[in-house]
C-alpha positions in Angstrom: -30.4 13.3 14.7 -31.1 9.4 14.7 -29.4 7.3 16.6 -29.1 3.8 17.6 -27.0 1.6 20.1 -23.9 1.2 17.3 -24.1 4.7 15.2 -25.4 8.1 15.0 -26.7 10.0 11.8 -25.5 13.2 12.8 -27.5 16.2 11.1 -28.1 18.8 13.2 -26.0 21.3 15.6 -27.2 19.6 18.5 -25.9 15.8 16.9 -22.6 17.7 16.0 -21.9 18.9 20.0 -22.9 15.5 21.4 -19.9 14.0 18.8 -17.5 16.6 19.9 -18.0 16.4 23.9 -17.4 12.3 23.2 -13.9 12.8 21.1 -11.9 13.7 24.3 -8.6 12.2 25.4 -7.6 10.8 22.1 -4.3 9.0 21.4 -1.4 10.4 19.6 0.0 7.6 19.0 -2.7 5.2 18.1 -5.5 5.9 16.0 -8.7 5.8 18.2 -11.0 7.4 15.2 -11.3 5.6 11.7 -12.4 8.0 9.0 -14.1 7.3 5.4 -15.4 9.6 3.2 -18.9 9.1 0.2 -19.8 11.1 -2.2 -19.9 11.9 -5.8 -16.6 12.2 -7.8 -15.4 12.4 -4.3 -11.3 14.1 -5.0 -10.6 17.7 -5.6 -13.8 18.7 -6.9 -17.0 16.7 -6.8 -19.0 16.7 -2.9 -18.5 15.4 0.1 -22.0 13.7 1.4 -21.2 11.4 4.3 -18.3 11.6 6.6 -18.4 8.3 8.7 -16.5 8.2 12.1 -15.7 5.4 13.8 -14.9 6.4 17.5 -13.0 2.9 18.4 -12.7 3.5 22.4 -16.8 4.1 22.7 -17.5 1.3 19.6 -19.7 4.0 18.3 -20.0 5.5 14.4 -20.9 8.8 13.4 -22.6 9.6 9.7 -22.1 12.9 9.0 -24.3 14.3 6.9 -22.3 16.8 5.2 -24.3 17.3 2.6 -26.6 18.9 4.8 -24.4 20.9 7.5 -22.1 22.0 5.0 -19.4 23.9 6.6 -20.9 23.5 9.9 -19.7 20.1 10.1 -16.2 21.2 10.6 -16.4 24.5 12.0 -19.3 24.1 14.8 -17.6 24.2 18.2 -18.5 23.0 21.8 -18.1 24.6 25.2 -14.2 23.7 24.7 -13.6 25.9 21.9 -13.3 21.8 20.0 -14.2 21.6 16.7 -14.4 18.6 14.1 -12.2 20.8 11.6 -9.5 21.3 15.3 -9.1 17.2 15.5 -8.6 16.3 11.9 -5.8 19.6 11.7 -4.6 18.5 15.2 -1.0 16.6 14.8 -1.7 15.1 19.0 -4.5 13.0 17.2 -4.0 10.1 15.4 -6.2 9.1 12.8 -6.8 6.3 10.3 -7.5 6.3 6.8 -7.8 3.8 3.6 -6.6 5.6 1.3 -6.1 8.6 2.3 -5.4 10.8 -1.1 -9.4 11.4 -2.3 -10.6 12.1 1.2 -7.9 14.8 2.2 -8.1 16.2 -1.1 -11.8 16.6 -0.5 -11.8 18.0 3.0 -9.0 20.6 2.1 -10.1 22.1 -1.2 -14.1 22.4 -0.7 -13.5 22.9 3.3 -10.3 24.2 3.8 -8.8 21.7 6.4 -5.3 20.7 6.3 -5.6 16.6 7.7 -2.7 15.8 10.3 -1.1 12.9 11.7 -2.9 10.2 9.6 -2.4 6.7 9.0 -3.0 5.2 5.5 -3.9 1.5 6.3 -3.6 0.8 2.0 0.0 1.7 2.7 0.4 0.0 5.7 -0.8 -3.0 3.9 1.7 -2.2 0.5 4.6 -1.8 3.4 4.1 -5.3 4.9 3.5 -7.2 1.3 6.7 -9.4 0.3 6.7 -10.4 -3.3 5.0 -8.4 -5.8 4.1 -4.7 -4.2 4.2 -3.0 -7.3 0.8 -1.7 -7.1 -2.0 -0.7 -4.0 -4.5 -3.2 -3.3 -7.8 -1.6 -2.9 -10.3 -2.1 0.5 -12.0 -5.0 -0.9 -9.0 -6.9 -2.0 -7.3 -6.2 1.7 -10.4 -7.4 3.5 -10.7 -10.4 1.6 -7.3 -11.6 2.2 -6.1 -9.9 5.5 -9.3 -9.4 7.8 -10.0 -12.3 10.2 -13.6 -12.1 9.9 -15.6 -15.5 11.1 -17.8 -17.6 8.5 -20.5 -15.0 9.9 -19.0 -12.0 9.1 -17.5 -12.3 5.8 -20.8 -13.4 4.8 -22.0 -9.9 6.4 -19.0 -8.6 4.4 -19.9 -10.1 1.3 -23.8 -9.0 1.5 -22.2 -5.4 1.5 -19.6 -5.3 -1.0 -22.7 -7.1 -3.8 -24.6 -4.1 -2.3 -22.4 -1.4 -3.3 -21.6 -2.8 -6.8 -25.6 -2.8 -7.0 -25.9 0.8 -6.2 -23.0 2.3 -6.8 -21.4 0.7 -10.6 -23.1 3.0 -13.2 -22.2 -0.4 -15.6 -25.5 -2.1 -13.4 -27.1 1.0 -13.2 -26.0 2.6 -9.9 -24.6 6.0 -9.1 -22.6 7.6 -6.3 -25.3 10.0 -6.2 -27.4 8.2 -3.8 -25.5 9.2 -1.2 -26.6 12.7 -1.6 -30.3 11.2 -1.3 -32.3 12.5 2.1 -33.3 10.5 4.0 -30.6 8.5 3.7 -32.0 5.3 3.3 -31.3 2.7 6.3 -29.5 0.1 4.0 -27.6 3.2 2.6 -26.8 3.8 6.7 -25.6 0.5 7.3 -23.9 0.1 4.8 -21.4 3.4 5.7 -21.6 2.2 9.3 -20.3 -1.4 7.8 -17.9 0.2 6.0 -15.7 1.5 8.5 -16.3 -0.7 11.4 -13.7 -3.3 9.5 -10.6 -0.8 9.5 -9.4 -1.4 12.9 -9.1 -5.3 12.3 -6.7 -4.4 9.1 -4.8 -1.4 11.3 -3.9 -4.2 14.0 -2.9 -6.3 11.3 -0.9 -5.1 9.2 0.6 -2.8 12.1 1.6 -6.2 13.6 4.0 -6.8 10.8 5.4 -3.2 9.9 9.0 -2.8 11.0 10.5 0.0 12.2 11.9 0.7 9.1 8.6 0.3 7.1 6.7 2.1 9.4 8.6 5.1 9.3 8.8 4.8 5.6 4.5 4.5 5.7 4.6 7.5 8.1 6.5 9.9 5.7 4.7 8.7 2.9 1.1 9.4 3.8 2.3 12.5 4.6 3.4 13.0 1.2 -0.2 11.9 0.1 -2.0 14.3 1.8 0.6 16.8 0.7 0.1 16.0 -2.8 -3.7 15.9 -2.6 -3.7 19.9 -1.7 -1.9 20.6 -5.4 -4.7 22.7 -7.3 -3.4 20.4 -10.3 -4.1 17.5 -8.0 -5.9 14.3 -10.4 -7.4 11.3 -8.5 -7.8 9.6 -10.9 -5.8 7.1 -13.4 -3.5 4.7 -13.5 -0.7 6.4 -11.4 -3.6 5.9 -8.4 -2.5 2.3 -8.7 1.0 2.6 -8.3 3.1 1.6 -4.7 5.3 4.4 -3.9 8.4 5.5 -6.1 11.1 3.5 -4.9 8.8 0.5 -2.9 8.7 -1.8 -5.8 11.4 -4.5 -5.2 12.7 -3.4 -1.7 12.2 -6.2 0.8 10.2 -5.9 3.4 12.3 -7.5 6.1 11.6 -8.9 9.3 14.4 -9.2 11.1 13.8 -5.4 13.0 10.3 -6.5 13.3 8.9 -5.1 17.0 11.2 -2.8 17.4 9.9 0.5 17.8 6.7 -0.3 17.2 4.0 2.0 18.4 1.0 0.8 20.7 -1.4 -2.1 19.8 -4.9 -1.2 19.7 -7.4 -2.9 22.4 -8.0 -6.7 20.8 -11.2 -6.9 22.6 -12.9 -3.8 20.9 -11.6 -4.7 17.4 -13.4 -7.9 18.0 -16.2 -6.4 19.3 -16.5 -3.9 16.5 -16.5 -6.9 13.8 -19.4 -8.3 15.8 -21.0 -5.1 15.3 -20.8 -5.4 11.7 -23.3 -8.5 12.1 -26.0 -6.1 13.5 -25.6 -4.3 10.2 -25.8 -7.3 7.4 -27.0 -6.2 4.2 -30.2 -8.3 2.4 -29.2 -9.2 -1.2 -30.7 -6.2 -3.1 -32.5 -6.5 -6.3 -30.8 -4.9 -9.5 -32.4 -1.7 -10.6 -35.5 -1.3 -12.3 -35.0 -2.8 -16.1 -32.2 -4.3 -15.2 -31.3 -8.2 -16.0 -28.9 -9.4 -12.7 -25.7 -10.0 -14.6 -24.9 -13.7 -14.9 -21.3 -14.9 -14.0 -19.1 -14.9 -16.9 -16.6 -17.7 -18.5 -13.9 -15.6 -16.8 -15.7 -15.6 -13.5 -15.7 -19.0 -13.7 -12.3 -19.8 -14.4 -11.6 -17.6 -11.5 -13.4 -19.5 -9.0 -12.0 -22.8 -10.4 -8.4 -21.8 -10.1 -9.2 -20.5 -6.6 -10.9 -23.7 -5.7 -8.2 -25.7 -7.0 -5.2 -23.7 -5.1 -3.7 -23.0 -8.3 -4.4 -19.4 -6.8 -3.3 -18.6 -3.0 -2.2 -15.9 -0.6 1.0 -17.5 -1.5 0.6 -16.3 -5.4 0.8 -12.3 -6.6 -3.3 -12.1 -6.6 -3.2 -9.9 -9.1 -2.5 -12.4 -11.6 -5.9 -14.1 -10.8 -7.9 -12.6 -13.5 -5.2 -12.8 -16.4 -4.4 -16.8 -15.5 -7.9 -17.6 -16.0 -8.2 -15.6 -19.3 -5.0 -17.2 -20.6 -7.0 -20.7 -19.2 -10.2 -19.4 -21.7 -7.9 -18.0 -24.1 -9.7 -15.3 -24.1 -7.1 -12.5 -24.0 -6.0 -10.5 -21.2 -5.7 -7.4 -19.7 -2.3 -5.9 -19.3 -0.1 -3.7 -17.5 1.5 -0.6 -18.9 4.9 -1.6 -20.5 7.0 0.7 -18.3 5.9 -1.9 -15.3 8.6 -4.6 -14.6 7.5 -7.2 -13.2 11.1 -9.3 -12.1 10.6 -12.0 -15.1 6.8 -12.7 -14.1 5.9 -11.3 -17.8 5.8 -14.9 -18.7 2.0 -15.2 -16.9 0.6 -12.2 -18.8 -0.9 -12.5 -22.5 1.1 -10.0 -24.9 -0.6 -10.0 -27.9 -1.2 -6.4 -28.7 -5.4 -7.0 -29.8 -5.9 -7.9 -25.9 -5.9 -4.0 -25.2 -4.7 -1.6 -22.8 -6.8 -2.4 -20.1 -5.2 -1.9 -16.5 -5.7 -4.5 -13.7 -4.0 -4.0 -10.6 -5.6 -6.2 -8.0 -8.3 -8.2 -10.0 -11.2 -7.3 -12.2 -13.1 -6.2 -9.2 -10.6 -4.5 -6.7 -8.5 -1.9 -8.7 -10.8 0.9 -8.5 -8.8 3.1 -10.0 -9.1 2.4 -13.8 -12.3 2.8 -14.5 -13.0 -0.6 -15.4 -14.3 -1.8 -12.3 -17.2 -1.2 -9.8 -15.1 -0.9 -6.7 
């Protein structure tokens, strides 16, 4: 076990009781742990390496290391009969999730454990989006435009998202299998502990917005997720990972019910204080592998940042159409979206010539994550 004032790495049986006799008197109503899962063709099949915990009432994370305990990550219990495997089953504790399908997927077919009562902050986020909600917006895309992260913070953010394309996008030479590296290196640590330290601020934010409507419509579906993800012909991914819920795209998210039946706000003061956390954990720019030239910023990449700089793009503008607008500026081509997608006479901003490809963006070139085109 190693520990510091912000996280635990939890790798032993004595690490796993300590964790267990602290989650005690949690809400049913309110997530008071954040979950996130790394590993290596995490879904269905693949391994499970890190499980990081954020425990929001203590403002403490737990790594772990389920690569090592195996099974007895889950299935160790305390003096209470309480086991890790009991909460995430239990439906009298709520839990939070971003993206929720891979993870449960994960626990139940390689550990057997049937996740309960789980909030899926992607949908949360899809469920509070007017405009165009055809498509999930991945973490990265949600943080950038939805956390309320100081000047310091999305810098600290930043650090960590270049760090994970470093490490983890096999297109720059990375793998997901340093995860099942031990020791775990520290930047490896902070970056799980970084991770999931952000979730609360999106929870409280889009849980802000949902209506009672939407929320009970986020509720049921997450539960069809998890559902889903315990199909032995369950596929993580493709394209159809991209997709909002059947029957989301074009209903309006109203606000007129908004507050009504809304369930309890987390604590303000410890989101805040776990976002100044994340500062203690700020990733140094890391070099690029060994034989590996940094990759320069494209054309495209520029054009990107010039429409952003000029407002041409805002939150006020479908983001997704970031990446085509400033291929159609280069006249470069552009990806596009399948054909069966309608997208309510907004065709117009996409390129249609057939020699552009077949390429899938849902979010942006970076964000997606689910077409394998991307280092999210």
């Amino acid at each position: 076990m190693s520990s510091s004032k912000a996280y635990t790495f939890v790798a032993d049986q004595a690490a796993l009781l300590e964790m267990l006799d602290d989650l005690t008197n949690l809400c049913s109503d309110k997530p008071d742990i954040f979950v996130d899962l790394e590993g290596e063709n995490l879904s269905r099949t693949g391994s499970i390496s890190i499980l990081q915990l954020f425990l929001l009432p203590k403002l403490h994370v737990y790594l772990i290391d389920v690569l090592t305990l195996g099974s007895e990550a889950f299935e160790t219990s305390n003096s209470t009969g309480t086991t890790f495997k009991s909460i995430l089953e239990s439906t009298n504790v709520r839990k939070a999730f971003f993206d929720v399908r891979n993870d449960s997927a994960a626990m139940y077919h390689q550990y057997q454990i049937s996740l309960a009562n789980a909030d899926d902050i992607q949908l949360m986020e899809n469920a509070t989006r007017n405009g165009w909600n055809k498509c999930v917006n991945g973490l990265a895309r949600c943080i950038e435009h939805d956390a309320a992260l100081s000047a310091a913070q999305r810098q600290s953010w930043l650090s960590m998202k270049e760090f994970g394309k470093r490490m983890f996008d096999p297109k720059l030479g990375g793998s997901y299998a340093v995860f099942n590296q031990r020791p775990l290196t520290e930047k490896i640590q902070n970056y799980c502990v970084q991770d999931v330290l952000i979730l609360p601020t999106l929870w409280i934010f889009y849980s802000s917005k949902l209506t009672t409507t939407w929320r009970q419509l986020a509720a049921a579906e997450s539960e069809m997720r998890i559902a889903a993800s315990r199909s032995p012909r369950y596929d993580g991914k493709g394209k159809h990972m991209a997709l909002a819920p059947s029957g989301w795209t074009g209903r309006a998210r109203s606000t007129h019910d908004r507050g009504n039946g809304v369930s309890p706000s987390l604590s303000n003061s410890k989101v805040s204080e776990a976002l100044r956390i994340m500062l203690d954990f700020t990733l140094k720019p890391v070099d690029p592998p060994v034989g590996l030239v940094a990759p320069q910023q494209t054309p495209l990449d520029s054009a990107i940042h010039a429409l952003e700089s000029l407002r041409l793009v805002s939150n006020d503008v479908p983001r997704r159409n970031e990446a085509h607008l400033a291929s159609v500026v280069l006249r470069g081509g552009g990806a596009r979206f399948p054909s069966s997608i309608n997208f309510d006479g907004e065709d117009d901003l996409f390129d249609d010539d057939e020699s552009s490809g077949g390429d899938f963006i849902a979010c942006s070139t970076e964000d997606c994550g689910y077409c394998g085109h991307c280092g999210y």
